[in-house]
N, C-alpha and C positions, 0 to 999 in steps of 0.2 A: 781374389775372392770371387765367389760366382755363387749365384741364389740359386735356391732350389726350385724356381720357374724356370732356369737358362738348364739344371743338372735334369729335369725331368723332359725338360724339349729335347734335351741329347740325348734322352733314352728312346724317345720318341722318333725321332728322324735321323738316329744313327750318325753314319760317315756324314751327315748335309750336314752335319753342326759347324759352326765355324769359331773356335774362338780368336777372336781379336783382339789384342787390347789397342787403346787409341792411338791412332798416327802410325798403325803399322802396315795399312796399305790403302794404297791408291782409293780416292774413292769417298775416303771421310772428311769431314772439315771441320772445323768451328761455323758457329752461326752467329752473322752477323748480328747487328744489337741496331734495330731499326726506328726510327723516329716518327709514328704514324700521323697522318695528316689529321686534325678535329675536321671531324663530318660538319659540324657549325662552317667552316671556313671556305665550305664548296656551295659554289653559288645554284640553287634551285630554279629548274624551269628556264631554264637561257639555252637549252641545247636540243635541236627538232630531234623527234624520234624517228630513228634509224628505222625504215621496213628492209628487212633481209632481201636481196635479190634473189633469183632462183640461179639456182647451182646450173652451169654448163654442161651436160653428156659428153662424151666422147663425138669427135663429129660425124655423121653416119648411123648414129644410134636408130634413127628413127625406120630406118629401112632393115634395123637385123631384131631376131627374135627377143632380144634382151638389150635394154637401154645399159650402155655402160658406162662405168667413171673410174678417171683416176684420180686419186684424192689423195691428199696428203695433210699431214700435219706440220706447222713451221712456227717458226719466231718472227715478230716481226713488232712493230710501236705503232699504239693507235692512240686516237686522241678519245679516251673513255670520259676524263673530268674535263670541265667546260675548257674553251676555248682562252688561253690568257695560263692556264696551270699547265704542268708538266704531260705528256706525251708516256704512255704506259707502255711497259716492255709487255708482252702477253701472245699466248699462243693461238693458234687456230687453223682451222679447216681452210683449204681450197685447191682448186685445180694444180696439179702438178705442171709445173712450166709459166702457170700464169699467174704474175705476181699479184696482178689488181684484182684476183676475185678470194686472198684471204683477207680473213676477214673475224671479229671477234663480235655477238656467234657468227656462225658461217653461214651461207647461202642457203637456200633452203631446198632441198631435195622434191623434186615433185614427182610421182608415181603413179602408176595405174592399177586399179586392180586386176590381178588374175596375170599380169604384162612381169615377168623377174626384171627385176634391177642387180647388176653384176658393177662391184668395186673393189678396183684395188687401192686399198690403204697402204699408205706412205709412212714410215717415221722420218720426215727431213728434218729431225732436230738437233740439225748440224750449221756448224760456223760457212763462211766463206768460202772456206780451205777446205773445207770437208770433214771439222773434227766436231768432237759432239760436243752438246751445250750443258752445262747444267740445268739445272731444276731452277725454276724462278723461286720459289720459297723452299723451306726445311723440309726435307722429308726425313721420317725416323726408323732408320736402318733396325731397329729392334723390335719390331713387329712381325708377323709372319708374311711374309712380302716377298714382292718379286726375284730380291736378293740377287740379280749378277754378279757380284763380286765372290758370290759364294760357288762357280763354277757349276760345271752341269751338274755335280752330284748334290748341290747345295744349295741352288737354285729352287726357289718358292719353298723356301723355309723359314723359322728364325733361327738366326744365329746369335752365337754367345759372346758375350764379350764380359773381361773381366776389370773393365774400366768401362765409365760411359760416352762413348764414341761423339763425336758432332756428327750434323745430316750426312747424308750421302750425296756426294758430287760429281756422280761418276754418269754412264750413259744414261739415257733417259727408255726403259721401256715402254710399250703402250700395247695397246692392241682395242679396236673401235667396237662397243656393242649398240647395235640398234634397240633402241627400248621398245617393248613391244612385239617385236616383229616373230614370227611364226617362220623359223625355219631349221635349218640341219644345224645338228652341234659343233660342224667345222666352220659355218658361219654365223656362231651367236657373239662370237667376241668371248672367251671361257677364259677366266682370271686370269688362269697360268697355260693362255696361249700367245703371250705377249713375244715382241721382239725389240731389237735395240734398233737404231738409224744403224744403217752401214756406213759410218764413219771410218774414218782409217785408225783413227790413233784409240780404238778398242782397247782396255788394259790385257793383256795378255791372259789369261785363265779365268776372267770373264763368262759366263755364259751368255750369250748372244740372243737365245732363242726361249721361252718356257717350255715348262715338261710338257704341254699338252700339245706344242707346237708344229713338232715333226708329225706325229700320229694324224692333225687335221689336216697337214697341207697335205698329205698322202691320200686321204681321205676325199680331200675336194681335188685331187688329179684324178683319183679312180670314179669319182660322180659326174666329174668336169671334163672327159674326153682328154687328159692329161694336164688341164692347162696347169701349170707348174708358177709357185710362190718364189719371186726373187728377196734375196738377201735384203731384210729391212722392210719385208713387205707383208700383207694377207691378202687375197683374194678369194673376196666373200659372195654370195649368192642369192636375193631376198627373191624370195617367190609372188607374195604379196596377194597367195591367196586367204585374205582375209579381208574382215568388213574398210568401209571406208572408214578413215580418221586420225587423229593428228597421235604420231610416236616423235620420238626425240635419239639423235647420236650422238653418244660423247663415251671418255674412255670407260676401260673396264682392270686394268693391271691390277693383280694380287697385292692386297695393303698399298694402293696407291691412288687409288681410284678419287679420293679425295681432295689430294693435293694433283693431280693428274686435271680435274676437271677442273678446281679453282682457277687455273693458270689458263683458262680459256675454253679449247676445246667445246665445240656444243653445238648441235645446230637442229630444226626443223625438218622434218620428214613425214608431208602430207601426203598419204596416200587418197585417192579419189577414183569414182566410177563404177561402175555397177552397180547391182541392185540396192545393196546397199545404201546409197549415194542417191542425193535430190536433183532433178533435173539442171541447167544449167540457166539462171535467171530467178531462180526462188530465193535463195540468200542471199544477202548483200556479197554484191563482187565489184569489180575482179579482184583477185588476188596478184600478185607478182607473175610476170611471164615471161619467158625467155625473152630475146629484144625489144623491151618494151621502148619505145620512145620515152626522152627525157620529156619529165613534169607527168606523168601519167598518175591520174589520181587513183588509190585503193580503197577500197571497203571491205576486203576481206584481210585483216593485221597478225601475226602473228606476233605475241607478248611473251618472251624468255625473260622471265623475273629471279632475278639474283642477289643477296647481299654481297658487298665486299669492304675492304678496309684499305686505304692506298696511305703509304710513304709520302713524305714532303717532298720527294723530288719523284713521286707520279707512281713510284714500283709499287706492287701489293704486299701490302702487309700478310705476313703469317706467323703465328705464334712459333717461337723456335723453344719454345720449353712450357713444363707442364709447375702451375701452382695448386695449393690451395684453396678452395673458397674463402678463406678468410685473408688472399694476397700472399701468405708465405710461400716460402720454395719449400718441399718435397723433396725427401729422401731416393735418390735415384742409385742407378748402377755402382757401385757394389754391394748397397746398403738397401735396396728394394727392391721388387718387382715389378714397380711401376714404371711404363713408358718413359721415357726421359722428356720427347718432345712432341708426342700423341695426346690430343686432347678429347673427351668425349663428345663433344660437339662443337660445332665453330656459328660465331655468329657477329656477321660483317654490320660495319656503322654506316653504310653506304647503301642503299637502294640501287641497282643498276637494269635498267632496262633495254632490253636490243642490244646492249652495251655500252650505251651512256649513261651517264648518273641523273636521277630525277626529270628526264625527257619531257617536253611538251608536245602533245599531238594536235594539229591542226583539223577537225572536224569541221562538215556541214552538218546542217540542220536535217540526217537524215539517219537510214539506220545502218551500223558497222557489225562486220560478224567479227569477232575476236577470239583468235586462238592463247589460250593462258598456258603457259607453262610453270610452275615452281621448280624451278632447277636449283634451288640453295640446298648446302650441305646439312643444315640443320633447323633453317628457321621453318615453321609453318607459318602459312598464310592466311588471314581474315578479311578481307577486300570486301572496300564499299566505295561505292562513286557519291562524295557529299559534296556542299556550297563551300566550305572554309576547310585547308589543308590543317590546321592546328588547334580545331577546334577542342573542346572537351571530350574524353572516350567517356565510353561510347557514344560515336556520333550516330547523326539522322541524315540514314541515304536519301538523297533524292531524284536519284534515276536506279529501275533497277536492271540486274543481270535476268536477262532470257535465256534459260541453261539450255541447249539442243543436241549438247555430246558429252562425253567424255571420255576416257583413256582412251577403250576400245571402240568408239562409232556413236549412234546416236543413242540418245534416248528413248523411252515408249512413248515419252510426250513432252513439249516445250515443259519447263517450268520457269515460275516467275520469284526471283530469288532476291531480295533485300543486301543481303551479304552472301559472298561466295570462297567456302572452306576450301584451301588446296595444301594439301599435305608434301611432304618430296618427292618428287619424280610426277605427280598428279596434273591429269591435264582437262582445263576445262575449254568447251565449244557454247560460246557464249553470242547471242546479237545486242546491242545493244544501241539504243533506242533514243536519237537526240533528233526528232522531227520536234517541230516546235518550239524548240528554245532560239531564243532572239541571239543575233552577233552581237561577239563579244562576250557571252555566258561564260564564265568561268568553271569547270569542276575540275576536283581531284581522286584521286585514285588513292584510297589509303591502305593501308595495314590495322587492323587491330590484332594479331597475334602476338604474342609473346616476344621479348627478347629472351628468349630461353628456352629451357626444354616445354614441350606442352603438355598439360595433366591433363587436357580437356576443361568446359568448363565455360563460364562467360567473360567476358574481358571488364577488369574492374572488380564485379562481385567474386570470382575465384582467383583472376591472374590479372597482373599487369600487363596492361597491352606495351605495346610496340612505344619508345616515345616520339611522340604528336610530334617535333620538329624535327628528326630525322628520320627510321624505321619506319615509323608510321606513316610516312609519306611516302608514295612510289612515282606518280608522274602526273600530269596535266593535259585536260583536255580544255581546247580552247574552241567555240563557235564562232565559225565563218558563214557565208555565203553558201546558199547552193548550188553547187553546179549540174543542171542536168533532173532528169528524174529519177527517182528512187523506184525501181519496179518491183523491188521485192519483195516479198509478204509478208504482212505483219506476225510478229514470230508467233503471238497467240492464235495463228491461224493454220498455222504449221501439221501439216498431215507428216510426219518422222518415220523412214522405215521400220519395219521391225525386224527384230534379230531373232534368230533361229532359237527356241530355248533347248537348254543340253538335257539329256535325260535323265536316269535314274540313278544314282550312284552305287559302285558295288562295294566302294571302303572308302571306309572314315578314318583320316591319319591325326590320332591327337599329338600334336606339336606347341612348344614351347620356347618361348621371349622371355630369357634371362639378362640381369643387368648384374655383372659382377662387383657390387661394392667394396669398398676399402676404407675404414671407420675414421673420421675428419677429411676425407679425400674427394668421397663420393666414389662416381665410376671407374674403375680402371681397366674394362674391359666391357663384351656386350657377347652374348650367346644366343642362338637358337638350339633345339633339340627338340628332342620326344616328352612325352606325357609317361608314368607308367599306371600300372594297373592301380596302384595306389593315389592318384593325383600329384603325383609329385615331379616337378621337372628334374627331366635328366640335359644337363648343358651338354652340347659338341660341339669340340673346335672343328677348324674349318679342313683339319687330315684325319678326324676320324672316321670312321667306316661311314657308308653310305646308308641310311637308313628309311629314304624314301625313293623304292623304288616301281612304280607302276607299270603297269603290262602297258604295251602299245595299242591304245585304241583305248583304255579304262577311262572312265568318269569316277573321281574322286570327291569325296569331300576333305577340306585339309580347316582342321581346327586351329586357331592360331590362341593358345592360353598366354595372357599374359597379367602376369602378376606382380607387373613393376607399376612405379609410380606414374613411371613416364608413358607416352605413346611413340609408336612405331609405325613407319609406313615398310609395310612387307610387299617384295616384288618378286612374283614369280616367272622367269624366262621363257619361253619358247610356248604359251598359253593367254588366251583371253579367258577369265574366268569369270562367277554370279558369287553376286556377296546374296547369301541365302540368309544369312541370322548375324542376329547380334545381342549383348545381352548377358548377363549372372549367365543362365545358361545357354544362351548361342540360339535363343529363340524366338527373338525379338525382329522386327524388322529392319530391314536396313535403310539408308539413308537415301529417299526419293533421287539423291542423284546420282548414287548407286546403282541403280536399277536397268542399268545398261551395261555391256559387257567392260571389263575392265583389270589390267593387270598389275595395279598396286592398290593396296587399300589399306588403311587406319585401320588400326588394331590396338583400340583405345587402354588405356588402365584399368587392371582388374577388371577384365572383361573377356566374354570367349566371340572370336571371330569366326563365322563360318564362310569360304569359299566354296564354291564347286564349281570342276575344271574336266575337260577332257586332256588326255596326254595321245596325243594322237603323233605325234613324231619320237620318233626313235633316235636316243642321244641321252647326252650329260650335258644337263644345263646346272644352273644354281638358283636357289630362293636367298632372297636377302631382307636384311632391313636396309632402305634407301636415303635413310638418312648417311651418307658417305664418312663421315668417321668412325660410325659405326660398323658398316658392316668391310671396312678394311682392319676391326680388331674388337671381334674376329666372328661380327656377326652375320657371315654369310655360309651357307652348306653347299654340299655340290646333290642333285638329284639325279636320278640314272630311270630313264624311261627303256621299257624292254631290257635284253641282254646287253652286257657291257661289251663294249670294242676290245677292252684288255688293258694291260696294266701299264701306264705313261711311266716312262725312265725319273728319275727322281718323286716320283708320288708315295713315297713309302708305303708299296704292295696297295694300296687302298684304293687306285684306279676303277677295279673293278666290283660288282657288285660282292659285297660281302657274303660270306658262306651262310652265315646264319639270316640273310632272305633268302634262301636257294629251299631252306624246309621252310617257308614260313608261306610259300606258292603265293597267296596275293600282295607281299611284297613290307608286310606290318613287322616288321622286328619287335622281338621280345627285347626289350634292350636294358634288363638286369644286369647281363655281364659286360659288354660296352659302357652301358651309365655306368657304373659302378666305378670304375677306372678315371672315368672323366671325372667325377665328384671327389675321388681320391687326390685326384690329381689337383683340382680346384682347392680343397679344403687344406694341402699344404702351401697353396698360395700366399697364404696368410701367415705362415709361421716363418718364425725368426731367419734369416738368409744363416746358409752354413758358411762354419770359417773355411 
């Protein structure tokens, strides 16, 4: 039996369909049935907080035009839960050849403005012998995803199956995006430009490489003086002509992105210098340096804030099947359309910071700059530094956050902030202010966000916050001694560059944030698309035609309508962009911490978000929502700045700019006959599976 979700993808992507029933090739398993550790049972605050060291260059970098690396991704066991508990299998970044600088996150990349940084990404996720490893948790073969097994022609599709398969256990693909970064589409990291570890024992008919894969590495030999991509590898390009400020690396694979990042992968990427950029002695420093002497004390931290869920013997917990809200199992393959082991959001009983669980940081009584990252799949963040970890929510801060950046560089002016909102992917540049408190002062770093999706709203009078004894606690700071003077300036003193503002926009693209429900189920999907003339969203999956596409050089405004319950953090590729309005009608102001350049933003419920962006590089990038189980099913799009390169081998013709932007000159599709198809196609989702 096969549903009429799996009978219309085969219409849709033809010969790439695959059907499968279970256990009949390499690749599939059953999923294991794991025993998760109680977050109560892990001991708080007993473990220092890890500061990332800086990542190693190639040696000699400093003498040639371009700092270079080689990096790789590997397997390896770190001690993430305290000291006395189990040693966690988990992946991550580090120099190729040298075993002691991976690490989970990874080292942290340090950059110059205007200076390129050139690296080649590794997939070493391979055994001893050289064979490949599986995936540390479930991944669900039935999504429109990277699909190796489904050979070149079937590659980054979904396949059918007429039974419901277990995960896939087969090579692991990847491919690295720099969040943030402003550069060519051969080196943004593009879904379906991933590749497998060059392992030996590859299943035979495999695809090895993504559709988009050959096309880039061709691309960056004709940009790059030849230099040429080995087997298992990319070699990417970052220019870094852009402001200073904190971006983030971690994977980007088609429907994997998810379970790809969970499993480690991640690291820091501060870019610094130029105009942009404060002299060097005005914010607290230093930060991490390349041979730093042991004991060398920081004030400039970088904080990679994570949920997770760990196994009794130390592994991460991942959900390997999808329920009900109300605990029952759900109708799956042959009998629904539902995922089998894809959930619409994931949210860990763990707090993990740097990559330890519940970390304590050792402070003076002086001022720290703190780099914040939300790198979790689904949780949003509500952070306040108060006197008692488990107090009553809402608590009362007693130190507050001095905001001086965010995603894209600084702000117009310090702000002085009580609690500080960070969505997915969202990154805040914060000082924070312990002159005066006596040794021995205790604070903590808490959560009041949601264990759940967030509607917006206050913690308590609209939603439960986070709970007070685990969630809601993130890490500890502890007052020592000072050592030394503080010469930096007090942040409310702060003169902050300013940032260039973009000009006038020549189109407005209305766009839409759909949440595919399923009645007793909730989500079983998630959509972006277009607006039509009527106000009505039209959803597109992630191979429909391409619908947003700008001239090279335009300033856009892009509308984001969203008409769901939930919010969404939407991330636009290879742009810094101004959140202009907010609001019923998109005309309201935006959030004072918004007010600086930035390339993901909250696009709250029932509500219209306005951005405006320049598209100044010429390429195919993607917008997504960054909340990561979403937009691997299937809320990510692909966008095409200028003319298309041409049509990638397995992309179902849709590579290139579709026909009906070619009359429409500023790039706004009519998208009556496209939508139409898609809601067709949507509205049989729901009807009975054919025998």
């Amino acid at each position: 039996m096969v549903t009429r979700r799996q009978l219309l993808t085969a219409g849709a992507v033809g010969a790439a369909a695959l059907v499968l029933p279970q256990g009949t090739r390499r690749g599939w398993a059953h999923s294991r049935v794991a025993a998760p550790l109680q977050p109560t049972a892990i001991p708080k605050y007993v473990t220092e907080l890890v500061v990332p060291p800086v990542m190693p260059p190639v040696a000699g970098s400093s003498t040639r035009p371009v700092d270079r690396y080689v990096i790789a991704v590997r397997q390896f066991s770190q001690q993430i839960l305290p000291s006395g508990l189990p040693r966690t299998a988990i992946w991550g970044y580090g120099v190729q050849g040298r075993t002691e600088t991976f690490s989970y996150p990874s080292f942290t990349m340090e950059a110059k403005v205007d200076r390129p940084v050139g690296v080649t990404w590794v997939n070493e996720l391979v055994d001893s012998d050289g064979n490949y490893l599986p995936h540390l948790v479930p991944v669900d073969p039935t999504l429109h995803w990277a699909n190796p097994p489904g050979g070149t022609s079937g590659r980054d599709s979904m396949p059918m199956f007429t039974a419901t398969p277990g995960p896939y256990t087969g090579p692991v693909p990847f491919v690295t995006h720099l969040h943030g970064a402003h550069t060519s589409e051969d080196s943004d990291g593009y879904p379906e430009a991933w590749y497998l570890p060059n392992a030996k024992n590859v299943p035979d008919g495999y695809a090895r490489v993504g559709s988009y894969y050959d096309r880039f590495r061709d691309e960056f030999a004709a940009r790059h003086g030849g230099v040429q991509w080995a087997p298992g590898t990319s070699v990417f390009q970052y220019p870094n002509h852009q402001q200073a400020t904190t971006l983030w690396f971690h994977d980007h694979t088609l429907g994997m992105t998810r379970v790809n990042v969970y499993a480690g992968p991640a690291g820091f990427y501060l870019l610094r210098g130029g105009p942009s950029d404060l002299p060097p002695g005005v914010l607290p420093g230093p930060a991490p340096a390349l041979n730093d002497p042991p004991g060398t004390r920081y004030y400039e931290i970088p904080l990679l804030i994570q949920d997770r869920t760990f196994n009794a013997d130390g592994s991460l917990f991942y959900p390997n099947n999808r329920v009900a809200p109300n605990g029952s199992p759900i109708p799956v393959i042959p009998h629904s359309d539902v995922p089998p082991m894809w959930n619409p959001g994931f949210f860990g009983k763990t707090m993990v910071v740097n990559g330890r669980t519940w970390p304590v940081l050792q402070v003076e009584p002086r001022r720290y700059r703190l780099r914040l990252l939300n790198a979790c799949d689904s949780r949003f963040l509500l952070l306040k530094i108060v006197a008692k970890p488990d107090e009553t929510r809402p608590a009362n801060p007693v130190l507050p956050f001095w905001q001086i950046g965010g995603d894209g560089g600084f702000l117009p002016r310090p702000l002085c902030r009580q609690r500080l909102f960070l969505g997915n992917a969202e990154r805040a540049d914060v000082i924070v202010d312990f002159t005066g408190l006596p040794a021995s002062t205790e604070l903590y770093l808490i959560n009041e966000g949601a264990d759940g999706p967030n509607h917006r709203g206050e913690p308590v009078t609209d939603y439960a916050p986070a709970d007070p004894n685990t969630t809601g606690q993130v890490m500890k700071f502890v007052v020592g001694e000072r050592v030394g003077a503080d010469m930096s300036l007090p942040p409310q003193f702060l003169a902050l560059p300013a940032a260039t503002p973009l000009g006038a926009a020549s189109v407005t693209r209305r766009l839409s944030l759909t949440d595919h429900l399923k009645a007793n189920l909730g989500p079983i999907g998630h959509e972006l698309g277009t607006v039509d003339a009527a106000g009505n969203a039209v959803p597109m999956a992630w191979h429909d035609p391409v619908t947003e596409n700008p001239a090279v050089g335009a300033t856009e405004i892009w509308e984001f309508h969203n008409a769901n319950r939930d919010a969404h953090p939407v991330h636009i590729h290879a742009v810094q962009f101004q959140v202009v309005g907010r609001g019923a009608d998109g005309n309201g102001p935006p959030d004072p911490g918004e007010e600086g350049l930035k390339d993901t933003v909250m696009v709250w419920p029932n509500e219209l978000t306005r951005v405006k962006a320049r598209f100044d590089q010429a390429g195919r990038f993607v917008w997504h929502c960054h909340m990561m189980s979403h937009e691997d099913h299937d809320m990510m799009r692909p966008y095409q700045v200028g003319p298309s390169g041409g049509v990638a081998a397995g992309d179902g013709g849709t590579a290139g700019t579709d026909p009906a932007l070619a009359a429409t000159g500023a790039g706004v599709l009519a998208t009556a006959a496209v939508g139409g198809a898609v809601l067709a196609r949507r509205y049989l989702v729901d009807a009975p599976p054919s025998p």
